[in-house]
C-alpha positions as CSV (number, residue, x, y, z in Angstrom):
1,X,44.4,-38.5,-26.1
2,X,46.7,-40.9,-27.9
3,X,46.9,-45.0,-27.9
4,X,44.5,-44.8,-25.0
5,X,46.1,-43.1,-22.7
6,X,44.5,-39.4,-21.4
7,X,47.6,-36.7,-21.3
8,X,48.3,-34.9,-18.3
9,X,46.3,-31.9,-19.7
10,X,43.0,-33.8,-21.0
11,X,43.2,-35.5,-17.5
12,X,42.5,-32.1,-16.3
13,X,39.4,-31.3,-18.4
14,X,37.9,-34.8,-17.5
15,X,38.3,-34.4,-14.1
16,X,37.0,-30.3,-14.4
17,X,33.9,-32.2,-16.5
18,X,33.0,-35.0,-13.7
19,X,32.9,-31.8,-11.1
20,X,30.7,-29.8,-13.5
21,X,28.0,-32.3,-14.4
22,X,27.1,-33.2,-10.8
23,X,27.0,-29.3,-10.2
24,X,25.3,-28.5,-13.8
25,X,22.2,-30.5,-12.7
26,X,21.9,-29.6,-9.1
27,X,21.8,-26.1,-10.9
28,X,19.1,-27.8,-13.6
29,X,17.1,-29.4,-10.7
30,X,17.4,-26.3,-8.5
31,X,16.0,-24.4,-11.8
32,X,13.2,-26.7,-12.3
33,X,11.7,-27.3,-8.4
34,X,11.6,-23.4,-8.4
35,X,10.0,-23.3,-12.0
36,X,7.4,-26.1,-10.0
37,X,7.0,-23.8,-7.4
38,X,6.2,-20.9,-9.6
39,X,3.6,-23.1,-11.1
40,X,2.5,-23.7,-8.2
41,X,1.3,-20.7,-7.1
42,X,-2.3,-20.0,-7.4
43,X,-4.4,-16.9,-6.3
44,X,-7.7,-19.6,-6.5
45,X,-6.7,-21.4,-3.2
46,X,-10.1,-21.3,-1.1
47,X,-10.7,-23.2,2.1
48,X,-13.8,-25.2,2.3
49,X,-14.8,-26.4,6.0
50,X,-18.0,-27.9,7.0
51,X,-20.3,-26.0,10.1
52,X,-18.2,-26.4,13.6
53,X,-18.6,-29.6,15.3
54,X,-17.1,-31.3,17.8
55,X,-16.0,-34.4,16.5
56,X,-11.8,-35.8,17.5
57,X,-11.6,-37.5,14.1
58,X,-12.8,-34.5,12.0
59,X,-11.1,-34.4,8.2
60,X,-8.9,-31.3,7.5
61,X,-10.1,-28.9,5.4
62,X,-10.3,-28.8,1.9
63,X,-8.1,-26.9,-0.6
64,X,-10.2,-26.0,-3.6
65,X,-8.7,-24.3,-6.9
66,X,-11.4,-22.6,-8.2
67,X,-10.3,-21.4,-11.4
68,X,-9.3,-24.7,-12.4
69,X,-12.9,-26.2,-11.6
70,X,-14.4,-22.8,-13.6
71,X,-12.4,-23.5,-16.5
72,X,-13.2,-27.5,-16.7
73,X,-16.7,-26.3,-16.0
74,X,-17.0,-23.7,-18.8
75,X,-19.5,-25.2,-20.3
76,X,-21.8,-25.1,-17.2
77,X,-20.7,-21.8,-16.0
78,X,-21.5,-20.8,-12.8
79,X,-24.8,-22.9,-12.1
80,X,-23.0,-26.2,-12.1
81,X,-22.2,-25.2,-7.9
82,X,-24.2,-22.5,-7.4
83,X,-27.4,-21.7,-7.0
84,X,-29.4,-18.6,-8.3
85,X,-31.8,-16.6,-6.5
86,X,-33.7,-13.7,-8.4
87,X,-31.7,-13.7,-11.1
88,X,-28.5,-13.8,-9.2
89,X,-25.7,-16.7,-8.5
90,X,-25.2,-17.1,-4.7
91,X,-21.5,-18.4,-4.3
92,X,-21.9,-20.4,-1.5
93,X,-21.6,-23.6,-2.8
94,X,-25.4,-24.8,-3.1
95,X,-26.6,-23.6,0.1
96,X,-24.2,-25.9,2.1
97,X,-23.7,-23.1,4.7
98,X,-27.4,-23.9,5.5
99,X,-27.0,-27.1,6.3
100,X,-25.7,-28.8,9.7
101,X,-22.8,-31.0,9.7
102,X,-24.2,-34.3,8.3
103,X,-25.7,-32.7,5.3
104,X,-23.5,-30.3,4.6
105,X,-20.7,-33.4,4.5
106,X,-23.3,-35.5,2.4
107,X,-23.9,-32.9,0.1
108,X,-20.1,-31.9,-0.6
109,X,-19.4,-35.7,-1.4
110,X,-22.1,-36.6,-3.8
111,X,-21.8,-33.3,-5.8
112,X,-18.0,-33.1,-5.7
113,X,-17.7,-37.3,-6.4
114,X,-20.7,-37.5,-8.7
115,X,-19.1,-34.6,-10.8
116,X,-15.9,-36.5,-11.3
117,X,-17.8,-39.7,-12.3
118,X,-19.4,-38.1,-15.0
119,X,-16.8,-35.8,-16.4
120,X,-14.4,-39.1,-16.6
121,X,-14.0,-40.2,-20.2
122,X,-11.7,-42.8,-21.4
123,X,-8.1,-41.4,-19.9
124,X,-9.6,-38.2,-19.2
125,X,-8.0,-36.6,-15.7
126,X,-10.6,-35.8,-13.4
127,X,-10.7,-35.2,-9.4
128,X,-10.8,-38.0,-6.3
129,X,-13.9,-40.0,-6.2
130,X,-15.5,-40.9,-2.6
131,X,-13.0,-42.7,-0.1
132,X,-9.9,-41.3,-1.6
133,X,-10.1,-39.1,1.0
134,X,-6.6,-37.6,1.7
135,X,-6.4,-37.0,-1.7
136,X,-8.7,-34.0,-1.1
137,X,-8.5,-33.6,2.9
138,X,-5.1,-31.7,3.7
139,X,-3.8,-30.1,6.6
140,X,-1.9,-27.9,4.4
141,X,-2.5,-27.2,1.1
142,X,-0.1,-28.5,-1.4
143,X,0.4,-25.1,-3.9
144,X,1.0,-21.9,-2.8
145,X,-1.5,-19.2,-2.3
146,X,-0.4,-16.4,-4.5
147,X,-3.5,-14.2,-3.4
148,X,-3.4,-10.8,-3.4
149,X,-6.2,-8.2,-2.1
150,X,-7.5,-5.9,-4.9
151,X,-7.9,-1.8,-4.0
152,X,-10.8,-0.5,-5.4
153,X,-8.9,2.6,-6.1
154,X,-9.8,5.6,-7.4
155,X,-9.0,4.9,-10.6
156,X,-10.9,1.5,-10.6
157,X,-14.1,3.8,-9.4
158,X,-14.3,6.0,-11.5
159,X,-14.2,3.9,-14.2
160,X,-17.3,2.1,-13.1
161,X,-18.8,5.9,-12.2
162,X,-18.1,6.9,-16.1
163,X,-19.0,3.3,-17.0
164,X,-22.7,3.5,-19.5
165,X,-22.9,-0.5,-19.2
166,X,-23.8,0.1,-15.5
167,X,-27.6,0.7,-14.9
168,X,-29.0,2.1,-11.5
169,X,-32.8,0.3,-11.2
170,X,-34.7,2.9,-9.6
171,X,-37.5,0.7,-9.1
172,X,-35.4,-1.0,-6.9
173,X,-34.6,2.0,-4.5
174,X,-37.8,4.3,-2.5
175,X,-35.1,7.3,-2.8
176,X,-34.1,8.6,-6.4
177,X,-33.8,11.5,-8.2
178,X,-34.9,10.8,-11.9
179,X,-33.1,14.5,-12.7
180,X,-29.8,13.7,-11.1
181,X,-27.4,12.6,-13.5
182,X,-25.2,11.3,-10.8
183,X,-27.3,8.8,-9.4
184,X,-26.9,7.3,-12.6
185,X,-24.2,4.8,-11.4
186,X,-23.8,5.1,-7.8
187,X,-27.5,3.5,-6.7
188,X,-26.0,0.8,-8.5
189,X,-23.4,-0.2,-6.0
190,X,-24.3,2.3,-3.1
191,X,-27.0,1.6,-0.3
192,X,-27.9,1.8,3.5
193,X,-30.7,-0.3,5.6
194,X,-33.9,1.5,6.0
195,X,-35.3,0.0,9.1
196,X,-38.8,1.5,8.5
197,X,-38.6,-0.1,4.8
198,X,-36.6,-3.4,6.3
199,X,-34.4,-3.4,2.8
200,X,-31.5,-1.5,1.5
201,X,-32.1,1.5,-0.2
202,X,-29.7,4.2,-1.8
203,X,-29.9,7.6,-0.7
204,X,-27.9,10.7,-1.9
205,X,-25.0,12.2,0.1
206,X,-25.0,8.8,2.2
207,X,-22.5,6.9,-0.2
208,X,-19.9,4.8,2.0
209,X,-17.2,2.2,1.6
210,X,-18.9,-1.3,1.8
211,X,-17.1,-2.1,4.4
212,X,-18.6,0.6,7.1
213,X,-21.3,-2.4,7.2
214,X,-19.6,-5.4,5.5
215,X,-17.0,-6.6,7.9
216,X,-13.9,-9.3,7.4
217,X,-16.0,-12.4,9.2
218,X,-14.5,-16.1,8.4
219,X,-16.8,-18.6,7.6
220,X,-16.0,-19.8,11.1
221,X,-17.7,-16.6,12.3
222,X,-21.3,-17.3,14.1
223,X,-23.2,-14.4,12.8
224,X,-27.3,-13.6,13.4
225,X,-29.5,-14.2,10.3
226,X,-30.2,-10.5,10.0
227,X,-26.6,-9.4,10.4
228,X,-24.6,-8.3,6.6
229,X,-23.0,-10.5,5.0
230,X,-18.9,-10.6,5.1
231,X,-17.2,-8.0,2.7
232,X,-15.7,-11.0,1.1
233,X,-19.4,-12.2,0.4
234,X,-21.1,-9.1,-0.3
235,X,-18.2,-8.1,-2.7
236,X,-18.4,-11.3,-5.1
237,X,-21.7,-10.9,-5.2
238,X,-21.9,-7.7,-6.8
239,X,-19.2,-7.7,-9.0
240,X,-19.0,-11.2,-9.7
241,X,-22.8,-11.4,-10.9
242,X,-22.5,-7.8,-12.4
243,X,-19.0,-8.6,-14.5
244,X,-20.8,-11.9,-15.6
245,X,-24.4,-10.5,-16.9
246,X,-22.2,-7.5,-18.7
247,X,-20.1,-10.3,-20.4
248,X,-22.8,-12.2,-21.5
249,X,-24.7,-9.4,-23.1
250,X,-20.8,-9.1,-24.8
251,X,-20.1,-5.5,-22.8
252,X,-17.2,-4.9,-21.7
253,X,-16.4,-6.5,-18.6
254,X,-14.4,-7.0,-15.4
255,X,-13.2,-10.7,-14.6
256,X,-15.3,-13.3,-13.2
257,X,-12.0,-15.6,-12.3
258,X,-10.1,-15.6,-9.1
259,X,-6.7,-14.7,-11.0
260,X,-8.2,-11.8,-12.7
261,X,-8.5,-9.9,-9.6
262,X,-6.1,-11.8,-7.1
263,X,-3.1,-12.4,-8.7
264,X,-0.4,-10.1,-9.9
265,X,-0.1,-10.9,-13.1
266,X,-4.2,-9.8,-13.4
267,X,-3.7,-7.0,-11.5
268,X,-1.5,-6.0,-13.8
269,X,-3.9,-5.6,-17.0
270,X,-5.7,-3.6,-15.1
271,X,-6.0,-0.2,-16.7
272,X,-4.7,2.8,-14.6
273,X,-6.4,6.0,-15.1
274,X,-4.1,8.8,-14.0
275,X,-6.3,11.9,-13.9
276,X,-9.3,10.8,-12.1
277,X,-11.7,13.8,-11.4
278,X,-12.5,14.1,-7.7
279,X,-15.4,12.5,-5.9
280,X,-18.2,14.4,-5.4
281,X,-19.6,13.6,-1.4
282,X,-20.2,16.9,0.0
283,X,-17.1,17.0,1.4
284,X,-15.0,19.7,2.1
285,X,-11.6,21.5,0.4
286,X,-10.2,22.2,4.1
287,X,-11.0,21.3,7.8
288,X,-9.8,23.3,10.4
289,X,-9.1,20.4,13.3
290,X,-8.8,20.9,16.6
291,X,-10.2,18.5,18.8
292,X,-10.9,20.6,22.0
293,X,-12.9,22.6,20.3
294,X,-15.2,19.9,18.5
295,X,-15.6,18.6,22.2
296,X,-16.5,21.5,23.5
297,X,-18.7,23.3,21.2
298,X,-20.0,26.0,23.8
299,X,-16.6,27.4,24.9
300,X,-16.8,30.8,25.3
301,X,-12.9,31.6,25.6
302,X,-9.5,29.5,24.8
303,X,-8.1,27.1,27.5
304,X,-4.9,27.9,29.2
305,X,-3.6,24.6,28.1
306,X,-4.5,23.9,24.5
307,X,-2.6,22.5,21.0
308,X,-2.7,25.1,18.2
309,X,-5.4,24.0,15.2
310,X,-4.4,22.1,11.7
311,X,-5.9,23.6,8.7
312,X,-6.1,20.1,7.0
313,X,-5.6,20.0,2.7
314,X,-8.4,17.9,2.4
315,X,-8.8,18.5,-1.4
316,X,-5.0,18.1,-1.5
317,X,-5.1,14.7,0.6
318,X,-7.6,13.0,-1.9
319,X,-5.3,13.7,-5.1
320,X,-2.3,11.8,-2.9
321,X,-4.7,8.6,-1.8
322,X,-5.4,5.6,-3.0
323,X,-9.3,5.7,-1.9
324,X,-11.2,7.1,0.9
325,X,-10.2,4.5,3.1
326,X,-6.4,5.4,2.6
327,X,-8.0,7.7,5.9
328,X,-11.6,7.1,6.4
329,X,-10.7,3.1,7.0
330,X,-14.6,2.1,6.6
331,X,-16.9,5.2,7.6
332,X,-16.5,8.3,5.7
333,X,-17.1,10.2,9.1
334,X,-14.7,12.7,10.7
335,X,-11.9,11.1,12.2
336,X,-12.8,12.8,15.6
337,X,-16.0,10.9,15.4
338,X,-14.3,7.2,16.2
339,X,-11.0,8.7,18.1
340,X,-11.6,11.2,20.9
341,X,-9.3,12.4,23.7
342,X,-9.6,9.1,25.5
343,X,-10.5,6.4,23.4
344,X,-13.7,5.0,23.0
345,X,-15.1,1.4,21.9
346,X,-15.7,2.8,18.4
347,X,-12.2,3.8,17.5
348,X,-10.8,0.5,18.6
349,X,-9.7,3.0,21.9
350,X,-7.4,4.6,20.1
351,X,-7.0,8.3,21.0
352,X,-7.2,11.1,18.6
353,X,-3.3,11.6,19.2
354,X,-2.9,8.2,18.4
355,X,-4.5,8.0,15.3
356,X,-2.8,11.3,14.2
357,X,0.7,10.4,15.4
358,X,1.3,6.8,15.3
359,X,4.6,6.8,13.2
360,X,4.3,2.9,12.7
361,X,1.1,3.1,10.5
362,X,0.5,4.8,7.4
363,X,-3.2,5.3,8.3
364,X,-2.4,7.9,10.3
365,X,-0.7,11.5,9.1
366,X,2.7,11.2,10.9
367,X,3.1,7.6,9.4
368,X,1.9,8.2,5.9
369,X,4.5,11.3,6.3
370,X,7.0,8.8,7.7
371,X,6.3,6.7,4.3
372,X,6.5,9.2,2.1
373,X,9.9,10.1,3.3
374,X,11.3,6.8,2.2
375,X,10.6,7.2,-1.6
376,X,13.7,7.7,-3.9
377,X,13.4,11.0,-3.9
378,X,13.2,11.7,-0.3
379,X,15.1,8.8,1.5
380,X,18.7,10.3,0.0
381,X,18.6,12.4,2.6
382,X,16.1,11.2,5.2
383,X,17.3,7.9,5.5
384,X,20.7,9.1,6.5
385,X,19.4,11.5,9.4
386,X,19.0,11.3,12.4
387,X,15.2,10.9,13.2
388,X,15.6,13.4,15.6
389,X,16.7,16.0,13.6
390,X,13.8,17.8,13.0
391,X,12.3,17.6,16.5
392,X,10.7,20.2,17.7
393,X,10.1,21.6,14.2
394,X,7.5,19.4,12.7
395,X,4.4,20.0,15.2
396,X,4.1,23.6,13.7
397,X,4.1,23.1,10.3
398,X,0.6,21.6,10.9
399,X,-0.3,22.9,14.2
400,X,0.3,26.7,12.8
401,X,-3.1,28.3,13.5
402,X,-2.3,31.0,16.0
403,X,-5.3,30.4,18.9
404,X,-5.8,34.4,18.6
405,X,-7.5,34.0,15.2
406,X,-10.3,31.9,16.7
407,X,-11.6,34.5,18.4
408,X,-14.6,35.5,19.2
409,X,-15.7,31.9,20.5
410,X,-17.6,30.1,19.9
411,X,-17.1,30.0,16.1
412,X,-19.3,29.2,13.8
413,X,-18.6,26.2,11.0
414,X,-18.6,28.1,8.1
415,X,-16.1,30.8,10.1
416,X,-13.8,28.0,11.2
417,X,-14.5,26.4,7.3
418,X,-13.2,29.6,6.0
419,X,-10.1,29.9,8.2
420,X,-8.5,26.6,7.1
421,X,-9.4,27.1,3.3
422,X,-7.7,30.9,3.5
423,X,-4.8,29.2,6.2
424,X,-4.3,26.6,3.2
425,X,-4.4,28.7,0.3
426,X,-1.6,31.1,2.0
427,X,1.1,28.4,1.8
428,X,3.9,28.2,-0.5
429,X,3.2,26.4,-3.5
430,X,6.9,25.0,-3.8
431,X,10.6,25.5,-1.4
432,X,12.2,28.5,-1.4
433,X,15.7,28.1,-2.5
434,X,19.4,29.7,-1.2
435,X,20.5,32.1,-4.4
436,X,23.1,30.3,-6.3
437,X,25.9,33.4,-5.3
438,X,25.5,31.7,-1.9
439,X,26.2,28.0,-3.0
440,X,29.5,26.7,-3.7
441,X,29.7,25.2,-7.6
442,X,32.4,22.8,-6.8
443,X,33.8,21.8,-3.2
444,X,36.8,20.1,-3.0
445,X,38.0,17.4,-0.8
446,X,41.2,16.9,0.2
447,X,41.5,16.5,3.9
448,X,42.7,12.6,4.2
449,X,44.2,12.5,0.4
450,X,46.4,9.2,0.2
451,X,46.1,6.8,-2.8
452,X,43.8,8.8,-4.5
453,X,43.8,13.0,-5.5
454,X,41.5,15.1,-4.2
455,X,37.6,14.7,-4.8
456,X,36.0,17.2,-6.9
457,X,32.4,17.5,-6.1
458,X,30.0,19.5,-8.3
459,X,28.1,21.0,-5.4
460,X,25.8,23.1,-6.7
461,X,24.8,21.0,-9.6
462,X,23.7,18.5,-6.8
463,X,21.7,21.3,-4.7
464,X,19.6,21.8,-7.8
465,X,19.1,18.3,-8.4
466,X,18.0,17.8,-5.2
467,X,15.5,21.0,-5.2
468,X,14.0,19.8,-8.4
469,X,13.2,17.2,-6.9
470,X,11.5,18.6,-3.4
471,X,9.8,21.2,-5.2
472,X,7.4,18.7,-6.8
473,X,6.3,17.3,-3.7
474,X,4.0,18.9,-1.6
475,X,4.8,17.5,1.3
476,X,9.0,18.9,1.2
477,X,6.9,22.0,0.1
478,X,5.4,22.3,3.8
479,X,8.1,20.9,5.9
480,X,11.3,22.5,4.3
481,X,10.6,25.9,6.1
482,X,13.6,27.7,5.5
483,X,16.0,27.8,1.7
484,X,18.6,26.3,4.2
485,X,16.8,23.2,5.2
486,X,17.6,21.5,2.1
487,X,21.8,22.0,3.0
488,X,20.6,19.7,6.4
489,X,20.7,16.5,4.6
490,X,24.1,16.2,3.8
491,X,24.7,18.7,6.7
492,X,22.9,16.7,9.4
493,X,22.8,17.2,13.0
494,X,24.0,20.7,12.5
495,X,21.3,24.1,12.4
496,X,20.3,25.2,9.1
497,X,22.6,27.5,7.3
498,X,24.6,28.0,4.1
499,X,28.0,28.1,6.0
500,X,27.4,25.0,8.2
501,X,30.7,23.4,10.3
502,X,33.0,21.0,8.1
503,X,32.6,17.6,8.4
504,X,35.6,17.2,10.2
505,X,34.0,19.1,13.1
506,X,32.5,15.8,14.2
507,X,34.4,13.4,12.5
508,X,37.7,12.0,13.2
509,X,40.4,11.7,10.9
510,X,42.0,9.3,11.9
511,X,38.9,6.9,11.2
512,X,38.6,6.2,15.3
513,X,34.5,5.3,16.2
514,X,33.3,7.9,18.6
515,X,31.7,7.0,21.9
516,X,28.6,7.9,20.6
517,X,28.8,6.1,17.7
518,X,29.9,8.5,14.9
519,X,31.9,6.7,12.1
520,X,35.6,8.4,11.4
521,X,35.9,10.8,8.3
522,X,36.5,8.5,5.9
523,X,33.1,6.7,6.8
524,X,31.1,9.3,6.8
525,X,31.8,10.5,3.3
526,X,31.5,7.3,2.3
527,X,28.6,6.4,3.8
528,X,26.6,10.0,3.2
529,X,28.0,10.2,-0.9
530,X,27.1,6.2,-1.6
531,X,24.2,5.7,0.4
532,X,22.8,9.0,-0.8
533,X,23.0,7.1,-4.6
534,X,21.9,4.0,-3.7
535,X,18.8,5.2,-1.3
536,X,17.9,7.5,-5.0
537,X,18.6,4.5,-7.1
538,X,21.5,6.5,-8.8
539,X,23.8,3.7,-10.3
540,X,26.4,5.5,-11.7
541,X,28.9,5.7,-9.8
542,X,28.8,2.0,-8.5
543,X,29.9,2.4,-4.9
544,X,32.7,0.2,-5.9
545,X,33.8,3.0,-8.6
546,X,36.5,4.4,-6.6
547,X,37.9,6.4,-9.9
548,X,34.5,7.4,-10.3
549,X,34.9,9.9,-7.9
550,X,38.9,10.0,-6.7
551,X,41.7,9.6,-9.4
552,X,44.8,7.6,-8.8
553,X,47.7,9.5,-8.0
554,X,50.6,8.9,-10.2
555,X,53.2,8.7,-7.6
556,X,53.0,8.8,-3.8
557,X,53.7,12.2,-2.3
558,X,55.8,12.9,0.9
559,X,53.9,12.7,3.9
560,X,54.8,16.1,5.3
561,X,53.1,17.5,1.8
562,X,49.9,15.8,2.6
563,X,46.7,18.0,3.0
């Protein structure tokens, strides 16, 4: 700049400069609404609505952040909205669920007001008082819920199982075996209604997931005065009243805050034991399933129609589960117990088949499969297959028990027990593989060379990669029946076998789309090779790498001279 005057290239930068700073703060502005946003999510966001009525100018609900109140509140604890009955907080908020509309309304507005009257202090924030109702009132809330439901895991129970902090009170219980050692912890938690009694009481071998009895009700729900209470309620009550007394007597302790077991971040400092011994519930290391025969208990010889019997890892199953429920859903029961042939009221009328096969849910055995096929390790072959590749194939890996060994019928449980343990204990422990004299160390490919020389691929460094990595899962174990299955996920849609037809078979060279919807050569390479890595999470090379794979010819080649 001289005598004023801006030169041709300063008039440049100025005008770069005014197009930058309006783009610079969107860019600051952008940064800061999403670090609002962040703030604003909350795993604490309850709902609070008064008993049903009908009423045309009824208030929206109330969004409540209940760690914030906790933490203004410390001093107070728990009893400054809740009440205590035998030694325990009930968190309902001062028995307002008793109460009809009026009262319930009443109460909510001189507790909640009267609360912020007395906590103001010279310039001291505190919440709405009476009549600034919208303040409080919302149709929506206006954070966003960052809740997240917490797994009581197998890891999470056993450390309460191994836990010395938690004290079964037999006194409590009719049933208890002073000289059992592992009713030390369970009574604690565990228990079923004894009608005769008319209480709860915990009784050995009957240990279920709290929700066989504890359903999801809303606090909409209408539900008898007898009924249990909703898993929701049932669950803060125990742990929240347990985790509270154990931090008070300065044990150690799991949180009492909503973050602590809702949020991600609390999740998070959650400790993970990774060798957790197995439960102990009577139940068994292998079930032999067939459901005609648990129909038909009496039947003296097989059926003409009939499916061949699983001999079902249980012990295997639990090791691969998050908890019980990963299968059992609520009741610890047989699955056959809820899902019959035809479905019944107590499996939600879902048939046996169903529940078994459903590919779309990972509560059943085909889905969880399904699921377990899209981890790295799997999905860099899977997920380029065809699904029906394997069809056909699959039924007998499970269904394998050959009718003739279930003879004489009827058979007793403990035959049919020991069938499916020895059926299960005869299986391979890990793939067979194809000898290395039959695989290829280095293919090359040269068919459409153009731009690029031919690529070199290290084939059976990759085969060994890849049965590393199937012969630590059980699963690939089971299902990989032959040495050649492994060659099928590069070599799809063709039988297994160590000579299988070149790709160029099926694929076109000239890079036409089949009919049918095959890409041409060059997009099937592509496709398999790169979305092989990026299905593992192998980033190197980047699919954008060509030299990674192809080097650059020096000089173009006549075309008669091309491969």
């Amino acid at each position: 700049m001289l005598n004023g005057k801006i030169s041709g290239r300063h008039k440049h930068f100025v005008l770069v400069a005014f197009l930058l700073i309006p783009l610079f703060g969107m860019i600051v502005s952008a940064w800061g609404e999403n670090a609002a946003r962040t703030e604003k999510k909350r795993a604490d966001i309850l709902e609070l609505r008064l008993p049903a009525v009908e009423k045309p100018n009824k208030m929206p609900p109330v969004w409540f952040l209940h760690d914030q109140h906790t933490g203004a509140l410390a001093e107070k604890g728990c009893k400054a909205c809740h009440t205590e009955k035998e030694g325990r907080f009930v968190f309902d908020f001062k028995n307002a669920d008793t109460l009809d509309f009026q009262s319930a309304m009443a109460l909510y507005h001189d507790e909640c007001a009267g609360c912020h009257r007395e906590m103001k202090t010279g310039d001291k924030a505190v919440g709405p008082m009476v009549g600034n109702c919208r303040s409080c009132h919302m149709e929506e809330p206006n954070v966003e819920s960052a809740w997240l439901p917490l797994e009581f895991d197998r890891s999470l129970h056993y450390r309460h199982v191994k836990s010395d902090a938690i004290k079964f009170k037999p006194e409590v219980f009719e049933t208890y075996d002073k000289n059992d050692q592992n009713d030390k912890n369970c009574g604690a938690c565990h228990h079923v209604y004894d009608e005769k009694l008319e209480k709860t009481v915990y009784k050995k071998g009957e240990e279920g997931s709290c929700r066989y009895c504890h359903k999801e009700t809303s606090a909409d729900d209408t539900t008898k005065a007898d009924d249990p209470r909703s898993y929701r309620s049932a669950a803060h009550s125990s742990c929240v009243n347990c985790h509270k007394d154990l931090s008070e007597k300065k044990k150690d302790a799991g949180p009492v805050e909503c973050a602590g077991c809702h949020s991600r971040s609390g999740q998070a400092k959650i400790d993970k034991i990774k060798d957790v011994p197995r439960i102990k519930a009577d139940q068994p290391d292998a079930v032999l399933m067939a459901s005609w025969m648990k129909e038909n208990e009496n039947l003296r010889e097989l059926p003409r129609q009939l499916v061949h019997p699983v001999a079902f890892n249980h012990k295997g199953h639990e090791a691969t589960g998050e908890s019980c429920r990963t299968c059992h859903h609520a009741s610890l029961e047989p699955c056959s117990k809820c899902h019959k042939t035809r479905g019944i009221e107590e499996g939600d009328h879902v048939t046996l088949d169903a529940a078994m096969h459903a590919g779309d849910t990972t509560t059943s055995c085909v889905g969880c499969h399904n699921d377990i096929k899209e981890t790295p390790d799997c999905a860099g072959c899977h997920a380029q297959m065809n699904g029906g590749a394997f069809a056909g194939q699959e039924c007998r890996q499970c269904h394998s028990i050959d009718p003739q060994r279930l003879t004489p019928l009827p058979m007793e449980k403990e035959s049919r027990k020991q069938l499916a343990e020895t059926a299960v204990a005869g299986r391979k422990q890990k793939p067979e593989q194809v000898p290395d004299k039959q695989i290829p160390e280095k293919v090359t490919i040269d068919v459409m060379v153009d731009a690029y020389e031919a690529a070199t691929f290290p084939h059976r460094k990759i085969v060994h990669a890849l049965a590393e990595k199937t012969g630590k899962n059980r699963l690939a174990t089971v299902f990989h029946e032959k040495p050649e299955t492994l060659c099928m996920g590069c070599h799809h849609n063709s039988p297994a076998s160590v000579n299988p037809p070149r790709c160029i078979s099926c694929h076109k060279l000239t890079g036409a789309v089949a009919e049918d919807g095959r890409p041409g050569l060059k997009g099937a390479y592509h496709d398999q090779c790169i979305g092989c890595h990026q299905q593992m999470g192998i980033e190197k090379p980047a699919a954008t790498d060509c030299k990674g794979c192809h080097k650059p010819r020096i000089k173009n080649i006549p075309e008669d001279s091309k491969s």
